[in-house]
C-alpha positions as CSV (number, residue, x, y, z in Angstrom):
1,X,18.6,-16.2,-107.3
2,X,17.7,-19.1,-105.0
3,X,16.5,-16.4,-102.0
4,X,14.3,-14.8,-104.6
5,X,12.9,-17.6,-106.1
6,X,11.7,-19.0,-103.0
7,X,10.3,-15.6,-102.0
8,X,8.5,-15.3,-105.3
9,X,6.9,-19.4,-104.4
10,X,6.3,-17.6,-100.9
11,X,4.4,-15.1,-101.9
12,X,2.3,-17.1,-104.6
13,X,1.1,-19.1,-101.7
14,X,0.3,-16.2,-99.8
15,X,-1.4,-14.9,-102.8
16,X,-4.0,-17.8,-102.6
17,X,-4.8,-16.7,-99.1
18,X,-4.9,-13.1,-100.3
19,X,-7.5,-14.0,-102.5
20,X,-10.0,-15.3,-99.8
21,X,-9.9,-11.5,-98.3
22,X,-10.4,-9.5,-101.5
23,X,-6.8,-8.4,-101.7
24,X,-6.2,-9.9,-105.3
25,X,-9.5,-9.1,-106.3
26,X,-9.0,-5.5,-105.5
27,X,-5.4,-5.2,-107.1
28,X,-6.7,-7.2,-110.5
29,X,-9.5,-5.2,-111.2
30,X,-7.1,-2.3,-110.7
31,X,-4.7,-4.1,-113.1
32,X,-7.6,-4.1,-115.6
33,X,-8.8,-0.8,-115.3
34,X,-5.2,0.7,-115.9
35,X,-4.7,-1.9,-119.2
36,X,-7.6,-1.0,-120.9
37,X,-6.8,2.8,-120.2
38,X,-3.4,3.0,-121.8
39,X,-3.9,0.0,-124.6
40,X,-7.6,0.0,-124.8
41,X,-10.4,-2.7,-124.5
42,X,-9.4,-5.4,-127.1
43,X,-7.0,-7.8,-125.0
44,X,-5.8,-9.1,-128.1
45,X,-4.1,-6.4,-129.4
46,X,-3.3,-5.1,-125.2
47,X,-1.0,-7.9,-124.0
48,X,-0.9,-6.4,-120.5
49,X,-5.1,-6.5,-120.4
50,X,-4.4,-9.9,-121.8
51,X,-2.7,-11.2,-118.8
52,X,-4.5,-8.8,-116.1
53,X,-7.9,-10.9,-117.5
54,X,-6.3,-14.3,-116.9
55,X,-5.2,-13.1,-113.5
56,X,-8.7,-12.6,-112.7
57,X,-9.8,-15.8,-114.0
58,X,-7.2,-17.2,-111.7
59,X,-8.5,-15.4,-108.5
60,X,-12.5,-16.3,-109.8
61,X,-13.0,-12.5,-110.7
62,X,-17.0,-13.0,-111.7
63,X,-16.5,-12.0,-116.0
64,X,-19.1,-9.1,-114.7
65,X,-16.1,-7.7,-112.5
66,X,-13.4,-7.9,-115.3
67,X,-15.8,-6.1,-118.1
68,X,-16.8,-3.0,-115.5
69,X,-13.3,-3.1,-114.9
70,X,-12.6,-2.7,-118.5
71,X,-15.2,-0.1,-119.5
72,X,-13.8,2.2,-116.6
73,X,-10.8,1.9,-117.9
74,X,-12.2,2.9,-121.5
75,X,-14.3,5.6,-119.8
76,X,-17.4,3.9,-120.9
77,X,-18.3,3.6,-117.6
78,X,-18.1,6.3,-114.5
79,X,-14.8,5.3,-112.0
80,X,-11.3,6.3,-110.2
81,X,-8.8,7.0,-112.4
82,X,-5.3,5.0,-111.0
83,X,-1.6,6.3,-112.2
84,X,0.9,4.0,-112.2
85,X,4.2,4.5,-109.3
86,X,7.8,3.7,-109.1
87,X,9.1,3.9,-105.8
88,X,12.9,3.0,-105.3
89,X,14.7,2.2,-101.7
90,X,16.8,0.0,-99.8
91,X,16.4,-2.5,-96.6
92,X,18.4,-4.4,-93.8
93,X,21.5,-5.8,-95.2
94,X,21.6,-3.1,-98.3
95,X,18.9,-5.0,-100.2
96,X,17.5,-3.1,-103.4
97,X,13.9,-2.6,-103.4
98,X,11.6,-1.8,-106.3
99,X,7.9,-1.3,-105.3
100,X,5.1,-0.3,-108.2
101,X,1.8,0.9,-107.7
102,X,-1.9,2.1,-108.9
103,X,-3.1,4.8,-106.9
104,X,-5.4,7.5,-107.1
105,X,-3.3,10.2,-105.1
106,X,0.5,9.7,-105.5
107,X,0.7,12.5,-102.4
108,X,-1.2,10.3,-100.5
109,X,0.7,7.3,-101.5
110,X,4.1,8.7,-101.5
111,X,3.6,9.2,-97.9
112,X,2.4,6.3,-97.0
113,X,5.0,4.4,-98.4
114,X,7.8,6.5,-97.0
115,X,6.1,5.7,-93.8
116,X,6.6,2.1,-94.1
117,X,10.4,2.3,-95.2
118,X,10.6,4.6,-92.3
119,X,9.2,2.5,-89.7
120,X,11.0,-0.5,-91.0
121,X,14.7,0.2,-91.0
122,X,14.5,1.0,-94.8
123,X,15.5,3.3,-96.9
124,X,13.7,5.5,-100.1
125,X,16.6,6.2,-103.1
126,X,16.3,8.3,-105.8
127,X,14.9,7.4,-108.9
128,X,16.6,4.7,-111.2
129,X,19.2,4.2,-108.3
130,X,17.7,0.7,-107.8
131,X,15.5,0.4,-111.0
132,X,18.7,-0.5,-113.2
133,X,18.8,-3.5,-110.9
134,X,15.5,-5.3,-112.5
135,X,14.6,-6.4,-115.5
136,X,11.7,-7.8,-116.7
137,X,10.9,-11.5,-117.8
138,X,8.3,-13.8,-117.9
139,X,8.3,-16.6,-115.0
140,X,6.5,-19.5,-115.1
141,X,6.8,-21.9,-112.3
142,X,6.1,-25.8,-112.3
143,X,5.9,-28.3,-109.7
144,X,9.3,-30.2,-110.3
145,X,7.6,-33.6,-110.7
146,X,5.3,-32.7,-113.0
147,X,7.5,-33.5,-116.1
148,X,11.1,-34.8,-117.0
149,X,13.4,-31.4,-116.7
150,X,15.1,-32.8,-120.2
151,X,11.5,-33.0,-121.5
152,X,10.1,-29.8,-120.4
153,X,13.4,-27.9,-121.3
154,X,12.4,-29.2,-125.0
155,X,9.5,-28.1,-124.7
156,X,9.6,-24.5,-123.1
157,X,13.3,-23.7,-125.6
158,X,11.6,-24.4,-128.9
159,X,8.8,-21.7,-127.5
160,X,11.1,-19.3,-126.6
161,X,12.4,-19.3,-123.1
162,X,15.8,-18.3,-122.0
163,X,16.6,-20.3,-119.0
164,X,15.0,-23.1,-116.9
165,X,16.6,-23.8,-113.6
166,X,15.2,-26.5,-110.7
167,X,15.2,-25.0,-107.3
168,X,13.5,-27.8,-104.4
169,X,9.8,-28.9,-105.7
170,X,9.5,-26.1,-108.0
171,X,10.8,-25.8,-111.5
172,X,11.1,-22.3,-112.9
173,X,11.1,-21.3,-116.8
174,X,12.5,-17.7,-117.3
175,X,11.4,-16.1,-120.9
176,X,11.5,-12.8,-122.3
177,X,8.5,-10.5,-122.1
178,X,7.9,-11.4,-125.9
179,X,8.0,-15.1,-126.0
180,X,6.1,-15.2,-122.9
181,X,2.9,-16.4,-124.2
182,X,4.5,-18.6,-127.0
183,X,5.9,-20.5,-123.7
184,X,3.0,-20.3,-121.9
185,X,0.6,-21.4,-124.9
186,X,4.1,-24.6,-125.6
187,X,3.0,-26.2,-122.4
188,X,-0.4,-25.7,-122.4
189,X,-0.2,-28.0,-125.8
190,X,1.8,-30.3,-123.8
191,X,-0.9,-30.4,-120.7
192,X,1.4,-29.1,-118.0
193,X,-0.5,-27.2,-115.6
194,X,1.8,-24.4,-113.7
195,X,2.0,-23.1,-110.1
196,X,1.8,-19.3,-111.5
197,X,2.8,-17.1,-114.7
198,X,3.3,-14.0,-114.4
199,X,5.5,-10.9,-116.1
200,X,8.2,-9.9,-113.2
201,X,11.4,-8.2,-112.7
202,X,14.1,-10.3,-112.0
203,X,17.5,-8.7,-110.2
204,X,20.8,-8.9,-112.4
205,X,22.6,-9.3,-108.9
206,X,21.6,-10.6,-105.6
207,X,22.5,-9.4,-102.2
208,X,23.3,-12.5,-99.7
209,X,21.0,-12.0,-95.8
210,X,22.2,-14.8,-93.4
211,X,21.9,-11.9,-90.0
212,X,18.7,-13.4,-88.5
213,X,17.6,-9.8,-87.3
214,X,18.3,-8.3,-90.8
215,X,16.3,-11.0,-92.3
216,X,13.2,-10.6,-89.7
217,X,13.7,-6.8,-90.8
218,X,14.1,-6.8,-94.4
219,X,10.9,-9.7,-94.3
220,X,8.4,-7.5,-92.1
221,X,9.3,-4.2,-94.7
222,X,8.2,-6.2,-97.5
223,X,5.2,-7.6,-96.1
224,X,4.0,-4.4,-94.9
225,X,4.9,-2.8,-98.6
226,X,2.6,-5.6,-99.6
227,X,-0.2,-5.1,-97.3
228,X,-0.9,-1.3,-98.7
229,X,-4.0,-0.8,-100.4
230,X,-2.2,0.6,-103.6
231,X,0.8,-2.2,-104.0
232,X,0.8,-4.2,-107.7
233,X,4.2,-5.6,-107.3
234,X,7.8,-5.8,-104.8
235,X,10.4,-6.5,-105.9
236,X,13.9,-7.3,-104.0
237,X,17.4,-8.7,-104.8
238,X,18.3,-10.4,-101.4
239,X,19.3,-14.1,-101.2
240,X,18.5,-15.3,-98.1
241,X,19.5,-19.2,-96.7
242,X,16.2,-21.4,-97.3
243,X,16.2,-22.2,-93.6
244,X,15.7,-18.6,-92.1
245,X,13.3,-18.0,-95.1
246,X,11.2,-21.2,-93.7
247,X,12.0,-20.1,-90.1
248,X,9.9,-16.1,-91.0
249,X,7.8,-17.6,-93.3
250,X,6.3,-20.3,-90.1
């Protein structure tokens, strides 16, 4: 998991950049609009338009933003209409790939995205070829010194969570999707502020990279997965040595 993890702090910080060109802003408001479609306007009984909200808080969505958002979602308002999409594949080194999406033409998508596989040594797969690969948990993640690891493993285990692990300077506190909030709200009562939280699919297996070229390779497919327009999420099972992740990531 350690090649993951350090992807998923990667990408977090990449996120924050994200956010200063719209790209957040545009996939959060899609976020909404699809949550208060299929579980309506009320985020307290429509746990994913609960968290899509507090994303949008977190990227400084104006509240004007996140209640259009919601009222095209409801149809109280006139707007595109985004289906959700599963697309399965493979990249260098036979890393699984699961990519999800909100578009309003899966055609148009589809292609696109068979482009990019194409174009960067990957692979598409049928479906639920990779999909049995993920499953889904909430991860918080922590700077390590923030709090005592015996101490924060108190706290986060009496809410709920399932694992905490220490990987470098970050901490990271693995829940199910149920006792996500309960862990969430648990240190938020204890005044520990967190890197990121967020619902994500986590591999059951990990495939090890250490072939500089495959790693460049497999690196530049995700990234351009997550540079299209319609992209929510990436996922990937590849462990890759923390110095050849530093050495793309510079």
């Amino acid at each position: 998991m350690a090649g993951h993890s350090k992807w998923k702090g990667i990408k977090h910080k990449k996120a924050v950049i994200d956010a200063q060109r719209g790209k957040v802003f545009s996939r959060v408001i899609r976020e909404i609009t699809a949550a208060a479609r299929l579980g309506g306007a009320n985020p307290e009984g429509n746990p994913r338009l609960r968290l899509a909200i507090q994303k949008g808080r977190d990227a400084n969505i104006p509240k004007d933003s996140v209640d259009k958002a919601i009222k095209r979602g409801t149809g109280e308002l006139p707007g595109v209409s985004y289906e959700e999409m599963t697309i399965e594949g493979y990249g260098s080194g036979g890393v699984a790939i699961l990519w999800e999406g909100l578009t309003d033409n899966k055609n148009r998508t589809s292609a696109e995205v068979r482009s990019i596989f194409s174009k960067h040594e990957g692979n598409l797969a049928g479906a639920g070829s990779v999909s049995w690969l993920f499953h889904k948990k909430g991860l918080v993640t922590l700077p390590s010194k923030s709090v005592a690891e015996d101490r924060l493993m108190d706290i986060v285990l009496e809410a709920g969570a399932e694992d905490l692990k220490t990987e470098g300077d970050q901490t990271l506190v693995y829940t199910d999707p149920q006792h996500f909030e309960a862990v969430k709200q648990a240190l938020q009562r204890a005044t520990l502020t967190w890197e990121s939280a967020e619902l994500t699919m986590i591999p059951s297996t990990t495939v090890k990279v250490e072939n500089p070229a495959q790693v460049k390779s497999l690196l530049t497919l995700l990234d351009a997965l997550e540079e299209d327009e319609d992209t929510q999420h990436v996922y990937a099972n590849f462990d890759i040595p923390d110095a050849l992740l530093a050495q793309q990531a510079a």
